[in-house]
C-alpha positions, 0 to 999 in steps of 0.5 A, spaced: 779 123 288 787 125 290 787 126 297 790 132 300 794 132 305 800 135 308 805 133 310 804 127 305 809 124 309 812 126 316 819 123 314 819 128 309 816 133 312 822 134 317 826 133 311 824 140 308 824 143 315 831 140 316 833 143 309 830 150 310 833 151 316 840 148 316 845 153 317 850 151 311 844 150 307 847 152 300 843 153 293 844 149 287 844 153 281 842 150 275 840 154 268 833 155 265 832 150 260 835 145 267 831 147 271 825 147 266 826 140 263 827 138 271 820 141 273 817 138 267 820 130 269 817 132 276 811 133 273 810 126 271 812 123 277 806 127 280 802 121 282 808 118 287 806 114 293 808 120 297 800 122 295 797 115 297 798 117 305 791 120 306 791 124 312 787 131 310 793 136 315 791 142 311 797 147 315 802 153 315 808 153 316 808 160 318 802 158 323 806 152 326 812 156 327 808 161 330 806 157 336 814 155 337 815 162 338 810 163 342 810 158 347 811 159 354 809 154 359 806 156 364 800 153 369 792 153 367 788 158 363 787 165 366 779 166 364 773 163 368 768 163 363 763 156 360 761 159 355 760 154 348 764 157 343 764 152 337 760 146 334 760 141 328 755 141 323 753 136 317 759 138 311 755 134 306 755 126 307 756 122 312 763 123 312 764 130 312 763 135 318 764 142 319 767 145 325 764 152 326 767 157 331 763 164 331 766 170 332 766 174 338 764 181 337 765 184 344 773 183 344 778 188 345 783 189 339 788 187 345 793 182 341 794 176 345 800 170 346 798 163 346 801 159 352 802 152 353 801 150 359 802 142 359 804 136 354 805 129 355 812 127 358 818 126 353 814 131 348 819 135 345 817 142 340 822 142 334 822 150 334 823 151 326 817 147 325 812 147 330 812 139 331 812 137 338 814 128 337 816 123 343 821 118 343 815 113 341 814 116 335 807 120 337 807 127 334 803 133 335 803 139 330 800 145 333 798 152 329 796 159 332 790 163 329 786 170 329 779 169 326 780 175 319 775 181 321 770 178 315 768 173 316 762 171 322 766 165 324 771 160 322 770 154 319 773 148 317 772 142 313 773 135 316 773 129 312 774 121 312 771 123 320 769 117 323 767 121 330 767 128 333 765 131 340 764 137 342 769 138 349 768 143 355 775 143 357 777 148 363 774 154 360 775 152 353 771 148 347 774 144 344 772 141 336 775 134 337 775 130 330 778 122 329 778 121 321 779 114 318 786 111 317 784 105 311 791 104 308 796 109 312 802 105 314 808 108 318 810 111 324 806 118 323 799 116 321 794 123 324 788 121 326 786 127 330 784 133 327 782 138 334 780 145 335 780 149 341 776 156 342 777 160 348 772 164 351 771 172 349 777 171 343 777 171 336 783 167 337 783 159 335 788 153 336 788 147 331 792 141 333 793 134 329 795 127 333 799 122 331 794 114 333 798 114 339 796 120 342 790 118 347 783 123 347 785 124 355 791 127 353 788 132 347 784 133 353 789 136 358 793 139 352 787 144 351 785 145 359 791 148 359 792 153 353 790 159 354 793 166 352 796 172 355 797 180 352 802 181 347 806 187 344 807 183 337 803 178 333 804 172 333 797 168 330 796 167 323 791 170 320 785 165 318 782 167 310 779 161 310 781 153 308 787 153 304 785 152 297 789 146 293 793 147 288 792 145 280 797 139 279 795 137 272 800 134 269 802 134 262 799 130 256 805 130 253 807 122 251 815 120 251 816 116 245 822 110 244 824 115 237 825 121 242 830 119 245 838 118 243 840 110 246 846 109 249 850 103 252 853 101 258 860 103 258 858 109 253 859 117 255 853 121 256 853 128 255 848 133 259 843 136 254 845 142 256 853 142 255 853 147 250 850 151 254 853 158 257 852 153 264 858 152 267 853 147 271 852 143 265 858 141 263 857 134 266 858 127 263 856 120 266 859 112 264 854 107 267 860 103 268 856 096 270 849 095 272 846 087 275 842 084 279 841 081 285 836 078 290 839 080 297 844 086 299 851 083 298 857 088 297 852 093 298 853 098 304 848 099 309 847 106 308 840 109 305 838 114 297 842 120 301 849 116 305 846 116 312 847 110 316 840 104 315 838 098 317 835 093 312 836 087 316 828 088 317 828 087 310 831 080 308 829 072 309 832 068 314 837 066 308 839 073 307 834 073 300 831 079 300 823 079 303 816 079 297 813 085 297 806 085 300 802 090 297 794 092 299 790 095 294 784 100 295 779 104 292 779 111 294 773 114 298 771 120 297 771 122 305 763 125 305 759 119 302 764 114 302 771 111 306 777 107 302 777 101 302 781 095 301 779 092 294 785 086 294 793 083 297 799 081 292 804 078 293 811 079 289 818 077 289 823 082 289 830 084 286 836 089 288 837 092 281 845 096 282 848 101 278 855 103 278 857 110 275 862 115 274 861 123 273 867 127 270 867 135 271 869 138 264 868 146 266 872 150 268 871 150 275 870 146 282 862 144 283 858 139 285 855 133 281 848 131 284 848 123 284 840 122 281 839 117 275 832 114 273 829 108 270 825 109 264 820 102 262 819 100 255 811 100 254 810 099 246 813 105 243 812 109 249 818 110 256 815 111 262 818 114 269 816 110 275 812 104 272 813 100 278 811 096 284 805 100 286 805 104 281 801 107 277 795 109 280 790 113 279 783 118 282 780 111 283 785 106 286 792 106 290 797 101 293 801 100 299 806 096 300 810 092 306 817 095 302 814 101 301 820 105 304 825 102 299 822 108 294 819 105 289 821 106 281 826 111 286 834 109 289 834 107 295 841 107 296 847 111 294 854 111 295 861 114 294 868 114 297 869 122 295 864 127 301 858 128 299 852 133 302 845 127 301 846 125 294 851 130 291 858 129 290 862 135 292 867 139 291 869 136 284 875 139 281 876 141 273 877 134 269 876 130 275 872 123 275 868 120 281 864 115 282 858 112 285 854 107 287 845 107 287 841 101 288 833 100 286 828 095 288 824 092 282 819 087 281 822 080 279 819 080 272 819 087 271 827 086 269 826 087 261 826 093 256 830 097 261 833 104 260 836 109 264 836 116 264 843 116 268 844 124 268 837 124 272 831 131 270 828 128 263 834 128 259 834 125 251 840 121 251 838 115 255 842 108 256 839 101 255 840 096 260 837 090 255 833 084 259 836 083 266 831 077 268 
């Protein structure tokens, strides 16, 4: 069963906010038929490891931004009322709750504010996403609410939920869930999914935490939430759980004969370079590509050029560490909760790429840097069949070098400015140059092929057999 989950990952969710928001942040513009046959080489790598982090966070980024606007620190609420206004039922198995806040029908159309009056000390809000996080790596996330006339209440599903209270603090209630964390790793693993309900409103707080954050501390951060009149809206209207979207996939098979195979050294053509595009007219030489087991020659930097520490991944001797990967079986959060099903231990190597592009338009552009490895399985190619890859509705994997991006670069490099892993301001005839590295599996070095203009293209480049 996929679980949904959001974000799947806390770093790339501050990625996305970060991208959004930036005040330079220019749009790429690709053709049609580019921007096709990209979505359709994403749609395979559909089951990535980003979709094994199990968390269910199920918010808005329009609720969470909302709270950022919204906020004012100001003492304790201003109500004197304790009355009940919530409560967990059974949602179907011994793993699932639903958390039931009744709608009050003796309420002013008065629209209100929300108001945080305490944190814990060192918690900062990030104002574009919401996110309140501490230099210890704990992280809140908190989203505003009005209940939709409609409906008699709000409800909401807890799954993989392995307690839950229903808490008096101050004058409000508060639903307080902690959900299993079998087979999440990482910095940001939320293990807390709270409600809170103020006395004579329709409006409602949902907050997740981070493990780190104590029950006592959720208690306080609700005591003191409270709300004041407003002229303008802020809460986000709730229409009920948000519904997960259809991710299909494709039956489509990528056979060896579909493809045109190049060499190292040979240049490659975009499929599209006849196009009226002018983005298109690109061409790559894979100019070498080895082997290694360690980091040597290459630069400390990660798959976007910013500054990284891989020391944690290397063996007192400078060789790169094994990767440890923990196998599970996926629960379905109302019955039954993963479970760890076995541990592996696999030898790893660097796999390094040095690339040229030239820009054959007529006008200065951005090249992006995003090539891809394909695997030989009979007559078929697959993308990303590596390391914990692949997994399904029954089993995933989690792995101790995970953050090295399995079946993606972890590392890219050039001399020429770049903006994450796009080379910029390439002038017409021009040539640069580029530096990416993968981690692979030790015995998964044969029948290797790389689609070195990256997105699904059909002239791909063999490798030969690296062991």
């Amino acid at each position: 069963m996929k679980h949904d989950s959001f974000p799947y990952n806390e770093t790339e969710w501050n990625k996305i906010v970060d991208d959004a928001f930036a005040p330079d942040a220019q749009p790429h513009v690709f053709s049609e038929r580019y921007t096709s046959r990209k979505q359709e080489f994403r749609r395979q790598m559909e089951e990535s490891h980003m979709k094994q982090h199990k968390f269910r966070m199920k918010k808005s980024l329009t609720a969470a931004v909302a709270v950022a606007a919204a906020i004012v620190v100001i003492p304790t609420a201003v109500y004197a009322s304790t009355q009940i206004r919530g409560y967990f039922q059974n949602g179907g198995g011994e793993y699932q709750q639903e958390m039931v806040i009744p709608k009050s029908d003796s309420v002013s159309d008065q629209i209100m504010a929300l108001q945080v009056g305490w944190m814990p000390d060192g918690m900062a809000i990030d104002p574009s996403s919401g996110k309140y996080s501490d230099p210890n790596g704990r992280g809140i996330t908190m989203s505003f609410y009005k209940m939709d006339n409609k409906d008699d209440a709000l409800t909401h599903t807890v799954s993989y939920s392995v307690s839950q209270e229903t808490l008096t603090c101050g004058n409000n209630t508060v639903l307080y869930a902690v959900t299993d964390t079998t087979g999440q790793f990482g910095e940001d693993i939320f293990d807390k999914d709270v409600w809170v309900a103020f006395p004579d409103s329709n409006y409602a707080v949902q907050f997740y935490a981070t493990t780190g954050v104590t029950k006592e501390e959720i208690e306080k951060i609700a005591e003191n939430l409270s709300l004041t009149p407003s002229d303008k809206e802020t809460a986000e209207l709730w229409s009920g759980e948000p519904q997960e979207e259809a991710t299909g996939g494709t039956d489509e098979v990528y056979k060896v004969d579909d493809y045109t195979i190049q060499q190292i050294g040979d240049t490659i053509r975009s499929d599209f370079y006849d196009d009226d595009d002018k983005y298109s007219r690109v061409t790559v030489k894979l100019d070498s590509v080895s082997v290694q087991d360690n980091f040597d020659g290459l630069p400390a930097v990660d798959d976007i050029g910013n500054p990284v520490d891989y020391s944690q991944y290397l063996n007192a001797d400078g060789t790169i560490k094994d990767d440890v990967r923990t196998w599970y079986s996926r629960g379905d959060g109302v019955n039954t909760l993963d479970e760890k099903v076995k541990e592996e231990t696999v030898p790893q190597r660097v796999l390094v790429m040095h690339l040229s592009y030239t820009n054959e338009s007529s006008i200065t552009q951005e090249i992006c840097v995003c090539p891809n490895l394909l695997q030989k399985n009979g007559d078929r190619l697959d993308y990303g069949e590596v390391a914990c890859e692949p997994t399904d509705e029954t089993m995933y994997c989690n792995g101790t070098l995970d953050d090295l991006k399995y079946g993606e670069f972890f590392l890219f490099t050039t001399d020429r400015d770049h903006s994450k892993n796009n080379i910029t301001n390439v002038a017409p005839g021009e040539t640069v140059e580029a530096t990416v590295a993968f981690l692979m599996d030790a015995d998964e070095l044969q029948d290797l092929y790389a689609d070195i203009l990256g997105y699904g293209q059909k002239t791909i480049v063999s490798l030969g057999d690296l062991q």
